[in-house]
KEDOTOR-742488 format. One record per residue: x, y, z of N, C-alpha, C in turn. Coordinates in steps of 0.02 Angstrom, whole numbers. Atoms other than C-alpha are relative to their C-alpha. Example, Ala and Ser with C-alpha at 12.3 -4.5 7.8 and 13.67 -1.06 7.14 Angstrom:
# residues 2
     n_px     n_py     n_pz    ca_px    ca_py    ca_pz     c_px     c_py     c_pz
       45      -59        0      615     -225      390       45       60        0
      -42      -59       -3      684      -53      357      -39       55       37
# end
This chain:
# residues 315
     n_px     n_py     n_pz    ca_px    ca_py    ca_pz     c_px     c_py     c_pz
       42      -60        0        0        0        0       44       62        0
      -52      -69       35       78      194      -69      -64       36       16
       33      -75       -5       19      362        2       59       36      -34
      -49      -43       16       68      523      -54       16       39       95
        8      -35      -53      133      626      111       34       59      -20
      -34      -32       19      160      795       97        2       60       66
       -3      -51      -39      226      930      203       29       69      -14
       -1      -89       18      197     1113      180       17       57       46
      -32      -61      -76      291     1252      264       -3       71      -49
        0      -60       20      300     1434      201       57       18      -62
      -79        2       64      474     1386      109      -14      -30      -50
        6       58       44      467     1243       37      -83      -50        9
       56       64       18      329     1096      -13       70      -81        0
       -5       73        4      388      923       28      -12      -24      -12
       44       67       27      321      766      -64       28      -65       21
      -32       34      -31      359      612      -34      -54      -74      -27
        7       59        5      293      429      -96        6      -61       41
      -38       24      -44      293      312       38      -35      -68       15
       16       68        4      250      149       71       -3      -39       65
       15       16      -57      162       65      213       34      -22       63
      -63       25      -40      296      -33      298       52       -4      -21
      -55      -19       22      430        3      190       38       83       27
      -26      -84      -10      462      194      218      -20       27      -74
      -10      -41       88      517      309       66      -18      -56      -55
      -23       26       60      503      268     -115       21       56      -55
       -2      -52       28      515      431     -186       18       67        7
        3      -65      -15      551      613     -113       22       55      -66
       -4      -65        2      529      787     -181        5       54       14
       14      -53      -53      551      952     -129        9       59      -52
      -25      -58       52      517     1129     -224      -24       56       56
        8      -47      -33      490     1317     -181      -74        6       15
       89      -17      -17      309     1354      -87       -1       88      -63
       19      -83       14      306     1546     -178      -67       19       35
       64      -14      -21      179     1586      -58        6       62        5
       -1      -68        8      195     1756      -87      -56        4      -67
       48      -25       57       96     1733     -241      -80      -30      -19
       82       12      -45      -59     1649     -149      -16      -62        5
       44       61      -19     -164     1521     -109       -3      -43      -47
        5        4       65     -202     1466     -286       33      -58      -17
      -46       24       35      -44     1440     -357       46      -52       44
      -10       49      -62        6     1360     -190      -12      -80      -18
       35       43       -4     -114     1231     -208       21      -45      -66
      -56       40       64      -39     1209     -396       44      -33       -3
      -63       14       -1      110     1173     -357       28      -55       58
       20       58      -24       69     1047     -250      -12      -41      -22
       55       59       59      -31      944     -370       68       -2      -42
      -51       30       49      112      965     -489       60      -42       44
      -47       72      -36      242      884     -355      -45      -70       11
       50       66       -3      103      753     -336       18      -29      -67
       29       11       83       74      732     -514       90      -26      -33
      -83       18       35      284      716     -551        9      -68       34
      -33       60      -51      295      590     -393      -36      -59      -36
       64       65       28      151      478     -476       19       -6      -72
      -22        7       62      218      487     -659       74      -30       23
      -60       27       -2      392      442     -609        7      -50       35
       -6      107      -20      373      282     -516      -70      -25      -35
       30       28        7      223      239     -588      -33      -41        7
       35       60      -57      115      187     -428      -67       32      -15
       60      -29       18      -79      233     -406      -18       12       83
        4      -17      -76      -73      302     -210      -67       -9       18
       62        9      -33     -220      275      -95      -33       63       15
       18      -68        7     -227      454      -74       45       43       33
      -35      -42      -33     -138      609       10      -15       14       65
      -46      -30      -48      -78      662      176       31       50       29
      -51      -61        4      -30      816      220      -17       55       77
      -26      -42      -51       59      923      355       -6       64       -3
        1      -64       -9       36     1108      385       -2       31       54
       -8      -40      -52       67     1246      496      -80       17       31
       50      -52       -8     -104     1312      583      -46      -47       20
       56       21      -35     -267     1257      674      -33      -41      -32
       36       52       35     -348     1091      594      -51      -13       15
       91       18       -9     -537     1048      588       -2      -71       21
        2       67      -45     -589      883      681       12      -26      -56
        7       12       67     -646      832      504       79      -12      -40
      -61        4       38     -450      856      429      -31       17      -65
       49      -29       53     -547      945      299       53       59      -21
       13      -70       -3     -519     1138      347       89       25       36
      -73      -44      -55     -350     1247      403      -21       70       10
       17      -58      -17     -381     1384      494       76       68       20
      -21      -58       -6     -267     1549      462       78      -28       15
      -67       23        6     -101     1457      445       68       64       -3
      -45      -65       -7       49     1571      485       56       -8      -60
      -46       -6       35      175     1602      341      -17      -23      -80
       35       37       67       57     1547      200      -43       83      -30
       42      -55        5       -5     1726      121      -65      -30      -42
       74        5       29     -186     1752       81      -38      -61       46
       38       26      -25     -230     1602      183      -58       31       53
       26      -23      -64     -382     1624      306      -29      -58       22
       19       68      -29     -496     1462      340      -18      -30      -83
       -8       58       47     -452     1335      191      -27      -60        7
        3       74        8     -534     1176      121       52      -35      -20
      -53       48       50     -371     1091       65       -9      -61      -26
       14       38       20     -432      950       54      -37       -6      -72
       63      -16       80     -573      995      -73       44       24      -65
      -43      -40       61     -436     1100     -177       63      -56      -24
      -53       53       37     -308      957     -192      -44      -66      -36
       45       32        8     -448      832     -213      -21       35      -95
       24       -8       65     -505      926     -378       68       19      -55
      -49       -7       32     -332      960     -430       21      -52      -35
      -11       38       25     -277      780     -429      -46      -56       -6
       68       49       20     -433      668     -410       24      -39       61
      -23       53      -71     -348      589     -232      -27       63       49
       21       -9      -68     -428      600      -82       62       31       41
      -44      -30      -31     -343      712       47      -38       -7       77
       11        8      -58     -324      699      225       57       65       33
      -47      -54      -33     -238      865      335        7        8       61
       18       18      -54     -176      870      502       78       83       38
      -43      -52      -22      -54     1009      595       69      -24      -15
      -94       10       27      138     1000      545       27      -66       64
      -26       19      -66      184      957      744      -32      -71       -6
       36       63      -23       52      818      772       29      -63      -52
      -26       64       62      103      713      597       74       11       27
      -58       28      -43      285      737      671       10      -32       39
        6       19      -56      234      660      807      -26      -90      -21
       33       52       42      129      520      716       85      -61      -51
      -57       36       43      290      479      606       52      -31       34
      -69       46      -38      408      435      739      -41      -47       36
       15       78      -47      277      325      823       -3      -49      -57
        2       64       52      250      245      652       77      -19      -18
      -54       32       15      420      249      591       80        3       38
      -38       -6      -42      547      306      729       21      -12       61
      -22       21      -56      600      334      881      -45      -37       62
       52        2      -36      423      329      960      -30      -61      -18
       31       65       -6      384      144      895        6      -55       48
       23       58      -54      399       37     1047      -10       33       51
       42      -35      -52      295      174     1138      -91       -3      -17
       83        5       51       89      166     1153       -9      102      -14
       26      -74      -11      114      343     1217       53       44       28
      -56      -58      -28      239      495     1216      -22       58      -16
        3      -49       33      244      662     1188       60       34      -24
      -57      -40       53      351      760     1043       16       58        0
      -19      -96      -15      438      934     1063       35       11      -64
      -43      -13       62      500      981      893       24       78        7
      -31      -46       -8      630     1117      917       18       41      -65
      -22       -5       83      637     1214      739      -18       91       14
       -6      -86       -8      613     1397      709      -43       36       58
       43        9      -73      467     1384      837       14      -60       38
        6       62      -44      432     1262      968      -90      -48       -6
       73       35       -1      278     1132      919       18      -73       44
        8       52      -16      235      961      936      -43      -47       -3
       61       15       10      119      843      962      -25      -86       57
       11       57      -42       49      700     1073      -43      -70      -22
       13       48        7       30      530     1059      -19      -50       52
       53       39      -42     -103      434     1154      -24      -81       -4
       24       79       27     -118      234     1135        8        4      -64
      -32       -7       87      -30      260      959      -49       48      -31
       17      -40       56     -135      376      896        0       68       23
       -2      -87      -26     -142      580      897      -48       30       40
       51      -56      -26     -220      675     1034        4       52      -29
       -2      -51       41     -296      803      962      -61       75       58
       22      -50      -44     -413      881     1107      -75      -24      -36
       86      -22       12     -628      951     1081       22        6      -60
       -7      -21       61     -575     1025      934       51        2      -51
      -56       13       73     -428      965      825       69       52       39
      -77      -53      -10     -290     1109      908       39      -25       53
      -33       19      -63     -226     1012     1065       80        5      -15
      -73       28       -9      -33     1003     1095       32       55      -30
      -52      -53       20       19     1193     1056       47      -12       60
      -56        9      -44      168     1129     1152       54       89       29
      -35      -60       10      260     1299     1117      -35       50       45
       30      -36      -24      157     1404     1204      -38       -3       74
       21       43      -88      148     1322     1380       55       60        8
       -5      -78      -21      206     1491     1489       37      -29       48
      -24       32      -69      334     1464     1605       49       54       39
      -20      -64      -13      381     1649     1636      -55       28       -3
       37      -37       22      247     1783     1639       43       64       -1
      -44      -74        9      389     1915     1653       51      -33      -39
      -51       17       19      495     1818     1536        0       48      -82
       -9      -32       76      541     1861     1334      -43       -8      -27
       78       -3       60      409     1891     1195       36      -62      -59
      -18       51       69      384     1763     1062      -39        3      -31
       61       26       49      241     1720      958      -64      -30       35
       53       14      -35      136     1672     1093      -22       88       38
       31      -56       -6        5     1793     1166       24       57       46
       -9      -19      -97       85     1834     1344       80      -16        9
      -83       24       -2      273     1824     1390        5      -43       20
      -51       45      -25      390     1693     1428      -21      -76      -16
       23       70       24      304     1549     1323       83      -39      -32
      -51       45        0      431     1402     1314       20       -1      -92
      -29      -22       77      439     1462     1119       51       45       -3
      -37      -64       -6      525     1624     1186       67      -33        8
      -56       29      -19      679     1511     1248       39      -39      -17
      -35       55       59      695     1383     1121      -15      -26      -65
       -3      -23       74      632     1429      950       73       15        7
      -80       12       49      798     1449      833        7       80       17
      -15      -63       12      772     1631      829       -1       39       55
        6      -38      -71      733     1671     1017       68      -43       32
      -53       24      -38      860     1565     1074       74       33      -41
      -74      -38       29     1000     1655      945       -5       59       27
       -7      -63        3      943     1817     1004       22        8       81
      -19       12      -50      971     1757     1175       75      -21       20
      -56       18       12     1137     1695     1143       30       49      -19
      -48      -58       17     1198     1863     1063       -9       67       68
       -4      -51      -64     1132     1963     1219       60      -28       55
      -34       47      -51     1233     1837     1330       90       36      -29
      -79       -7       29     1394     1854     1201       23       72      -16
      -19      -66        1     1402     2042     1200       34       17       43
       -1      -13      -69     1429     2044     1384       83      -40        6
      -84       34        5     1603     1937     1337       30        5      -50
      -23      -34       60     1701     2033     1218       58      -40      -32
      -59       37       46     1835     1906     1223       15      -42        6
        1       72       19     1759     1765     1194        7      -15      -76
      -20        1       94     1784     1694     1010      -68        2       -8
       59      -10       64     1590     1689      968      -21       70       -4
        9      -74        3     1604     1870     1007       27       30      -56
      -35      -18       56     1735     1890      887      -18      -28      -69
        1       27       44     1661     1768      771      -79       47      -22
       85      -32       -2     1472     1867      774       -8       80       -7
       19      -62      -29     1500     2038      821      -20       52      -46
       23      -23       30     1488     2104      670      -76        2      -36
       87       28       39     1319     2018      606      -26      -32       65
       58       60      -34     1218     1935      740      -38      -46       -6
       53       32       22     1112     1892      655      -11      -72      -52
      -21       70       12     1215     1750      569        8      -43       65
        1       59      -64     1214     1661      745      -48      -37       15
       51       41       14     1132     1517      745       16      -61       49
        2       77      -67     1110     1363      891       35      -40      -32
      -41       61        9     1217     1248      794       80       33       15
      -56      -14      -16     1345     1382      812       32      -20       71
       14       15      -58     1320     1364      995       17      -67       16
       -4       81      -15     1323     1169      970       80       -7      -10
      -66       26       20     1504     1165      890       38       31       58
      -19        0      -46     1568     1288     1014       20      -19       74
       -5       27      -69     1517     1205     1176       57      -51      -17
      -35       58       22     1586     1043     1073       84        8       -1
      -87      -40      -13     1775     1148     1080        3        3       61
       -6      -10      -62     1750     1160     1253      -14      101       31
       40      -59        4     1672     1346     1237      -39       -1       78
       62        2      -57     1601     1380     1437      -49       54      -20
       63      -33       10     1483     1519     1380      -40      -29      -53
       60       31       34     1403     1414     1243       -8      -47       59
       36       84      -47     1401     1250     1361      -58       45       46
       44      -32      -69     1309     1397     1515      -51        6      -55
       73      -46       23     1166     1478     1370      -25      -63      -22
       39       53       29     1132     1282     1303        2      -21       60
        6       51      -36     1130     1211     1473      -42       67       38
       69      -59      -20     1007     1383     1530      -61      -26      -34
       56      -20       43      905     1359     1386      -30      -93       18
       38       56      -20      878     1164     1436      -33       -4       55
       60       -1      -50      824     1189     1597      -34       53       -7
       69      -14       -3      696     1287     1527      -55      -56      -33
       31       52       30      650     1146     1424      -11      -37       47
       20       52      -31      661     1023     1574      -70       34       59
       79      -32      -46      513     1156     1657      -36      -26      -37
       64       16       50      407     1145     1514       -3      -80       -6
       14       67       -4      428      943     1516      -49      -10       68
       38       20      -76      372      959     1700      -81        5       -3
       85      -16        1      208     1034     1654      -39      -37      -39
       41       66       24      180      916     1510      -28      -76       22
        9       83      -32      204      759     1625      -32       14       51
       52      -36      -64      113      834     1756      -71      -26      -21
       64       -7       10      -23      855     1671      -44      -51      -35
       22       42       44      -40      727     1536        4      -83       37
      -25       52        7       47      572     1622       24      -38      -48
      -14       39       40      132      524     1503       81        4        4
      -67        0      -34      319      491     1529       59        9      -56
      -57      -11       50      427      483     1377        7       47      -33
      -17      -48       16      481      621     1295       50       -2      -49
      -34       19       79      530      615     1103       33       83      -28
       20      -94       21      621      791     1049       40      -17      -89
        0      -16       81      660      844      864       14       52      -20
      -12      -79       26      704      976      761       66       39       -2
      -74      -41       -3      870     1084      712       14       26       81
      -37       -1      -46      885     1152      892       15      -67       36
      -35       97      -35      904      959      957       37      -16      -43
      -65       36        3     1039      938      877       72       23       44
      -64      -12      -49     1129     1017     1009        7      -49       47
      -22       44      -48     1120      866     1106       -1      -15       60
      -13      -34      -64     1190      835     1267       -4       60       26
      -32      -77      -18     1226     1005     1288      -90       31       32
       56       -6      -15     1022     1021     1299      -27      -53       48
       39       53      -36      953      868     1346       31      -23       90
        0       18      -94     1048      828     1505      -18       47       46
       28      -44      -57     1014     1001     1583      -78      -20       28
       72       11       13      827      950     1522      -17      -30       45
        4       63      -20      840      785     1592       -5        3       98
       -4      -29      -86      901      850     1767      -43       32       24
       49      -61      -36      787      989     1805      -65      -26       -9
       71       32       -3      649      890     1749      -23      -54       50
      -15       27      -27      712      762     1849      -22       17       97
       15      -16      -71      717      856     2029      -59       28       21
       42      -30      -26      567      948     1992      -71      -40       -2
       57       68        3      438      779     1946      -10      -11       66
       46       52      -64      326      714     2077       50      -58       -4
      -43       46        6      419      581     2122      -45      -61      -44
       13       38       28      287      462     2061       20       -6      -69
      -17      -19       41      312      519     1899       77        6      -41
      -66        9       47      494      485     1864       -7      -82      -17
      -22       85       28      484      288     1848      -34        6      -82
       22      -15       97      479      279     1655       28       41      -34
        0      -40       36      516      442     1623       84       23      -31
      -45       -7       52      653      486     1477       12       51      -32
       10      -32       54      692      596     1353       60      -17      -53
      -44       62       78      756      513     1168        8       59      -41
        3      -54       65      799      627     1008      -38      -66      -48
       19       36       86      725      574      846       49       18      -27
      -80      -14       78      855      546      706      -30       14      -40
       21       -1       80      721      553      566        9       91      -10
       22      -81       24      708      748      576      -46       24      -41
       63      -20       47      623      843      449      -50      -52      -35
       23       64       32      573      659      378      -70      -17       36
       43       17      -31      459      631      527      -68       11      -36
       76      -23       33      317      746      458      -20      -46      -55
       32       23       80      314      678      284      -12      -69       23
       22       54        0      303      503      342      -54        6       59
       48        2      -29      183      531      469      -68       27      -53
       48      -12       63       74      631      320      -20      -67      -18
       17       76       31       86      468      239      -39      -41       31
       33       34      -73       43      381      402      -85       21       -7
       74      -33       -6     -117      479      410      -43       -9      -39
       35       30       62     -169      440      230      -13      -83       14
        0       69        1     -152      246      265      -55       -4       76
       25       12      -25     -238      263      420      -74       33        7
       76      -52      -11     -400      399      382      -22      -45      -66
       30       18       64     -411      338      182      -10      -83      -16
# end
């Protein structure tokens, strides 16, 4: 059995051919131009569909697909997706559906990340974890007896936006100090150049000072990896904010494992053990037997095969 899975971000369009218990058979990837709307969006979709299905020459069960923004119970409808112009509340389904004549199924970016590592990753000999994908924001998504919690209404598991400051930094959430402010790519670099100003003669001072704005958390990763103590202090700060925000998820959810993802996890150690610790002293005690936290290796892969995932299991 062959879905299509596809995952749509503001940049790029992902495709992807994939095959039930095999994995991949196919990937694509072109520019979203969502600057030039909804429309042509939706085009250019169908045509990566339409290339992936002419060049192996399978007949998919139907599509799959990941996106940024508020999903309808249904997997019908997206509501007001961020980085997609012109969107406001979309049928996608209906518009890829008449594009290519395959059934479509849509589900939030985070949650099919989440879906893909229980089907094909790290998260398969779990019934139930939850996923922190660390990438320009902070999402995610939860996994309940293998399948996606999704809440009353389809939006459950804005992971990113669990508050664990109210006098902390602004992010993208409504109110300060959401656990997005601390370990999104772009709040955590801007956090890192306030830190490295303050040490004129350190080398990422010398290596940054002119642009900042080239500083980026992997810089942070190689440094500590030199033995760098002000990268190892702002990635081992910025985890125990992560090991708060774990506290509140296991708190609340019971659920004990803890899958993370995404370009800022690839800093590693350097994150995860602060994580690990602080999450550690501050758990109910009941609440530590079990509890973990794993990286996913698939990375950006997760989504698209969970897309897929979603097609094989709605169509």
């Amino acid at each position: 059995m062959i879905s299509v899975g596809i995952d749509l971000g503001g940049t790029n369009i992902k495709a992807a051919l994939v095959h039930k218990t095999d994995g991949f058979i196919d990937t694509i990837s072109l520019p979203t131009h969502a600057e030039m709307g909804k429309d042509h969006v939706f085009d250019r979709i169908a045509m990566a569909i339409d290339e992936l299905i002419e060049n192996n020459d399978v007949k998919p069960i139907g599509i799959g697909m990941g996106l940024p923004g508020m999903v309808s119970l249904d997997r019908q409808t997206v509501k007001n997706p961020p980085n997609l112009t012109g969107w406001k509340v979309e049928n996608v389904s209906k518009e890829l559906k008449k594009r290519t004549g395959l059934d479509c199924v849509i589900e939030n970016d985070g949650n099919l990340a989440a879906l893909g590592s229980a089907r094909f990753g790290a998260g398969t000999g779990f019934d139930s974890f939850i996923m922190i994908t660390l990438g320009t924001g902070v999402g995610g998504g939860i996994i309940f007896k293998k399948k996606i919690y999704r809440g009353t209404t389809g939006m459950a598991a804005e992971l990113g936006h669990v508050i664990i400051d109210y006098h902390g930094p602004l992010s993208n959430s409504n109110t300060r100090g959401g656990i997005e402010a601390y370990l999104g790519q772009r709040f955590l670099s801007r956090y890192a150049a306030d830190r490295i100003r303050q040490h004129p003669d350190n080398t990422l001072f010398k290596t940054f000072s002119k642009d900042f704005d080239l500083l980026e958390p992997v810089d942070l990763y190689h440094a500590a990896k030199d033995g760098n103590e002000l990268a190892i202090d702002i990635l081992k700060k910025t985890g125990e904010k992560l090991g708060y925000a774990i506290v509140n998820y296991v708190h609340i959810l019971d659920i004990k494992k803890i899958i993370v993802s995404g370009g800022v996890a690839k800093a590693g150690k350097f994150i995860f053990e602060p994580a690990k610790e602080t999450a550690s002293q501050l758990l109910m005690p009941p609440f530590l037997e079990g509890f973990d936290i794993i990286y996913e290796t698939l990375g950006n892969k997760a989504a698209l095969l969970g897309a897929a995932s979603l097609a094989f299991e709605e169509l």
